[in-house]
C-alpha positions in Angstrom: 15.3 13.2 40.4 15.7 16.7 40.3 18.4 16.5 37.9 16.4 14.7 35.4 13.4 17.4 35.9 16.1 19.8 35.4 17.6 18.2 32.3 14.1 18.0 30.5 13.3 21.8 31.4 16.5 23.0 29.5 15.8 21.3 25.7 14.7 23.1 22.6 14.8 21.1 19.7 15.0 16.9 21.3 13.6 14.8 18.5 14.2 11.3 20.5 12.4 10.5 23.5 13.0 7.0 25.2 11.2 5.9 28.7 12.4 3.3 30.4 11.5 1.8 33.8 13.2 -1.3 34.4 12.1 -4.1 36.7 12.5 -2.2 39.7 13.4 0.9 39.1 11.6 3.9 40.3 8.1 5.5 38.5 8.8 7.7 36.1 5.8 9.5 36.2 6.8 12.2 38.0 8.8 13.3 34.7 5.4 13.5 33.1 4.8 17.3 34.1 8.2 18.8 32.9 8.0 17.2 29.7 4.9 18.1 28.8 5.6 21.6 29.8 8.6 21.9 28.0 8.9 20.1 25.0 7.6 21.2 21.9 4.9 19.3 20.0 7.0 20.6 16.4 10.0 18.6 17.5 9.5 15.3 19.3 9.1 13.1 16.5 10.1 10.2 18.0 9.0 8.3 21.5 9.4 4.7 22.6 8.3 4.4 26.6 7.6 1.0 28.3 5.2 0.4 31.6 3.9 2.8 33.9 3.9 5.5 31.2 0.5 7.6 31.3 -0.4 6.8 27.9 -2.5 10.5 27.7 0.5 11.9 27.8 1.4 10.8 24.2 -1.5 12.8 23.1 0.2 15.9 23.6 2.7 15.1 21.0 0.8 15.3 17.3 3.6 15.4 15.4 5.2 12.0 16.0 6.6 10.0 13.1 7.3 7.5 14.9 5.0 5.7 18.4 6.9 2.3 19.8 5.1 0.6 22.9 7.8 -1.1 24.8 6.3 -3.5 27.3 7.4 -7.1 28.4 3.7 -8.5 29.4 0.2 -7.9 28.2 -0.8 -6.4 31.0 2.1 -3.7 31.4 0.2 -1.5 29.3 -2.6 0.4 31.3 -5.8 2.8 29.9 -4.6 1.5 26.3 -8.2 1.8 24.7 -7.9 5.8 25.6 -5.8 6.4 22.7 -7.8 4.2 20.5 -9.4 7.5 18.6 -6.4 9.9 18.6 -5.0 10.7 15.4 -1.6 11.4 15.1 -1.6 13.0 11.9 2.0 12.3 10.7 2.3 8.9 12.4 4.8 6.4 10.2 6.4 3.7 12.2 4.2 1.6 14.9 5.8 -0.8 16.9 3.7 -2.7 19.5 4.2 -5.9 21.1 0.9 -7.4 21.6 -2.3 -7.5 19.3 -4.2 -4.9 21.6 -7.8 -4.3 20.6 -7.4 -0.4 20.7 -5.1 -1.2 17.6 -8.5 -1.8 15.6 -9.6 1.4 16.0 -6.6 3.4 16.2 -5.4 1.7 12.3 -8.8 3.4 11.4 -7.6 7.1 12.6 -4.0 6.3 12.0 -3.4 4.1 9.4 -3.2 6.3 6.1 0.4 7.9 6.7 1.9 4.4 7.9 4.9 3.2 6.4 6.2 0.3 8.9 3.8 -1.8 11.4 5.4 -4.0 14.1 3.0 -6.0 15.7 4.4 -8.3 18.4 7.5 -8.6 16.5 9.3 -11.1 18.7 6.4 -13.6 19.3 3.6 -13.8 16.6 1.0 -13.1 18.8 -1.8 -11.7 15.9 -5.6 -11.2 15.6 -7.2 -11.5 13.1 -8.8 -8.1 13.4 -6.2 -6.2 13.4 -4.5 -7.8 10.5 -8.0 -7.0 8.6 -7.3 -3.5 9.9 -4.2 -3.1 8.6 -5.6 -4.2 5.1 -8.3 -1.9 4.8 -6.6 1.4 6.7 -2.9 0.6 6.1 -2.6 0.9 2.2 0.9 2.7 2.0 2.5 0.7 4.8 6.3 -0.7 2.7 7.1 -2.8 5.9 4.9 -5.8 7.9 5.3 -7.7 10.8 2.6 -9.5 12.2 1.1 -13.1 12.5 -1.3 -15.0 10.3 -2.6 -18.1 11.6 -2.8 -20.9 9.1 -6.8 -20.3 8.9 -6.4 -16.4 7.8 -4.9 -16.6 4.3 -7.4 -14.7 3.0 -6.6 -11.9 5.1 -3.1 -12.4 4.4 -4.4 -12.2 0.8 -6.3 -9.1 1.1 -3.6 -7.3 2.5 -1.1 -8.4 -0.4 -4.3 -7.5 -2.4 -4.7 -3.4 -0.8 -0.8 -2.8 0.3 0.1 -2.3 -3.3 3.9 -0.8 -1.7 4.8 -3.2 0.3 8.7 -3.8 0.4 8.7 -6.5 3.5 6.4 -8.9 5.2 7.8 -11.0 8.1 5.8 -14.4 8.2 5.5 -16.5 11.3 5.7 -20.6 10.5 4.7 -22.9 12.7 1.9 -24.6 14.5 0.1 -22.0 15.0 0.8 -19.7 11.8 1.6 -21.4 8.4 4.0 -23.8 6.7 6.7 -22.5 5.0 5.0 -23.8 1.9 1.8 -22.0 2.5 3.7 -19.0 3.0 5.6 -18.9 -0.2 2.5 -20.0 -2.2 1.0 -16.6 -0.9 3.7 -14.2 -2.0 4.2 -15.9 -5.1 0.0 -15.9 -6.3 -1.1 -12.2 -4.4 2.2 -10.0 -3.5 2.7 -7.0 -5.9 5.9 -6.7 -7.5 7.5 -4.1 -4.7 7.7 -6.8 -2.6 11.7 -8.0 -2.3 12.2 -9.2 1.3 10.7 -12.1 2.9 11.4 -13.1 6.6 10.3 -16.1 7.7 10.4 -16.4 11.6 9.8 -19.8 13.0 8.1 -20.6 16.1 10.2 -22.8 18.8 8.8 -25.8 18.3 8.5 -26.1 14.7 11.0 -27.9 12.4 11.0 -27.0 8.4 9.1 -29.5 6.0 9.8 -27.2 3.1 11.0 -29.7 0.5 13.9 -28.5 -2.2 11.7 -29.0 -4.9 9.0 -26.8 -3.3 11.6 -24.3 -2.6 13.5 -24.1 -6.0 9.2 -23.8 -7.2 9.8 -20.4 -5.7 12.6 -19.4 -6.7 12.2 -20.4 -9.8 9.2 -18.3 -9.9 11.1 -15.2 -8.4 13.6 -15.4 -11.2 10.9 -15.0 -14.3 9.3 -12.1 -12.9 11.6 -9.6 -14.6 9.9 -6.7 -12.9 10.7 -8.1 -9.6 13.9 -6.9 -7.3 16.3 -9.5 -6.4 15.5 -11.3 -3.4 16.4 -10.8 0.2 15.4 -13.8 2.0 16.1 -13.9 5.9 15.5 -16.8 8.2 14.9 -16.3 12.0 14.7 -19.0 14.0 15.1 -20.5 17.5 16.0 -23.7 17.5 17.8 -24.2 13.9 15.2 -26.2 12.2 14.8 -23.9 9.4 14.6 -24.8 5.8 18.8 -24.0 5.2 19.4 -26.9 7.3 18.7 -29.1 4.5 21.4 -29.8 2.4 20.0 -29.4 -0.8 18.1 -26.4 0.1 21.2 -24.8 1.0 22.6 -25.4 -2.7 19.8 -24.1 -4.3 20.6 -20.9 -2.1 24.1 -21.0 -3.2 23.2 -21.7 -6.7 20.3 -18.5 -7.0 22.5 -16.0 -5.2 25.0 -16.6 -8.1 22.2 -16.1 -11.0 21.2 -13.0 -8.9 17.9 -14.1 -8.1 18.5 -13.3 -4.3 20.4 -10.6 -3.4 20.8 -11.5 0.4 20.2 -14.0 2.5 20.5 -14.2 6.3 20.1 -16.6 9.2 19.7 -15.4 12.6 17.8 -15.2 15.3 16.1 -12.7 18.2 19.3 -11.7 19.4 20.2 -10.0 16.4 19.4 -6.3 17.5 18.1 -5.7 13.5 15.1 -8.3 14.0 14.6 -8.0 17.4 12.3 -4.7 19.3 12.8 -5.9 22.0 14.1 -2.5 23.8 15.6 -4.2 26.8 17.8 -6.8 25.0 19.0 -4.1 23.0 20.2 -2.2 25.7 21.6 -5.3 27.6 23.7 -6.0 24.3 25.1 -2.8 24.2 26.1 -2.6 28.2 27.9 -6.2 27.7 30.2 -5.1 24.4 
């Protein structure tokens, strides 16, 4: 333990700072004094940490670019609501995986200099709160991932309406969030033209109704706005019951990636380390190559 006390004392310029206590692995906490004594606020710009992590600590850093909570159950995270007024004044990139109320606030302090928001990336967990946040505090954000139920389209809409640079949305369908249809139907009436990636993340128990002629609609669409990018469309899915397993859905893929009307397309699913933040299956993948 020493050693790692030891290691910390002896940096001068770390940017990267990753926490991790496994299962059962030992508290970390007693790090918490070394690095706060010795590194710099003017360097750390990026920290990731997962349970057990006094979240004060954080404070001491207000130069982050980039904040990413890394926690397997609600619960993990302790004392959240203390950070809920603390402005990080160069904050970009937010990754969280669970709709925490503190979030409502903290978008308020914190929202203006986001780029990317990940809100429970891997499940769809959402409220409708925060999504409201992130529409009204969130305005330069280019990348989105969070749920909408199927009853919240009009904050779905106001955020298309106030996040005039948004690149990328991911959209949850299912049950619980919205059809594929309904999905669609929103980019195409209220996204701004800087959107050009659309990933649809199905829940497990859902299998796609999307019919081809509701799908070629779109795309269609897509390819007469001239002022739009080409398309990169990305499926990520559980089960395989997404809309390329119809047949005729997958032609009309075929056929628009040859007119150029989308650019990429990808099927894949949460154990794709790109679409995945979850930080413990990423490390996992990278002890098993």
């Amino acid at each position: 333990m020493n050693g790692l006390t030891d290691l910390i004392s002896v940096q001068q310029n770390l940017k990267y700072l990753s926490i991790t206590k496994f299962y059962n692995g030992d508290n970390l906490s007693y790090i918490i004094p070394s690095l706060t004594e010795n590194l710099s606020d003017s360097t750390l710009i990026k920290l990731r940490f997962n349970k057990d992590t006094p979240l004060l600590f954080i404070t001491n850093f207000k130069n982050l670019q980039e904040l990413e909570f890394s926690v397997n159950n609600f619960n993990d995270l302790k004392d959240y609501e203390k950070l809920e007024n603390f402005i990080f004044p160069q904050l970009q990139i937010l990754k969280i995986p669970y709709p925490y109320k503190f979030l409502i606030k903290f978008l308020e302090y914190n929202g203006k200099h986001l780029k990317e928001i990940y809100i429970s990336d891997s499940k769809g967990y959402n409220d409708n709160s925060i999504n409201l946040s992130i529409a009204n505090f969130c305005t330069k954000i280019r990348k989105l991932s969070t749920g909408f139920k199927y009853n919240e389209l009009d904050t779905l809409k106001l955020v298309f309406y106030n996040c005039q640079c948004l690149e990328s949305i991911k959209l949850w369908c299912g049950s619980r969030h919205l059809s594929e249809k309904e999905a669609l139907e929103m980019v195409m009436k209220f996204s701004h033209d800087n959107l050009c990636e659309i990933i649809l993340s199905y829940e497990s128990d859902v299998r796609s109704s999307l019919l081809p002629e509701e799908f070629e609609s779109f795309l269609i669409y897509w390819k007469n706005c001239v002022s739009r990018k080409s398309l990169s469309l990305i499926i990520v899915n559980l089960d395989y019951k997404s809309l390329d397993k119809n047949v005729e859905n997958t032609k009309l893929i075929d056929k628009y990636i040859k007119l150029g009307v989308i650019k990429k397309f990808k099927v894949t699913n949460f154990e794709d380390a790109e679409f995945s933040h979850n930080y413990y299956n990423k490390v996992q993948q990278i002890l098993c190559r």
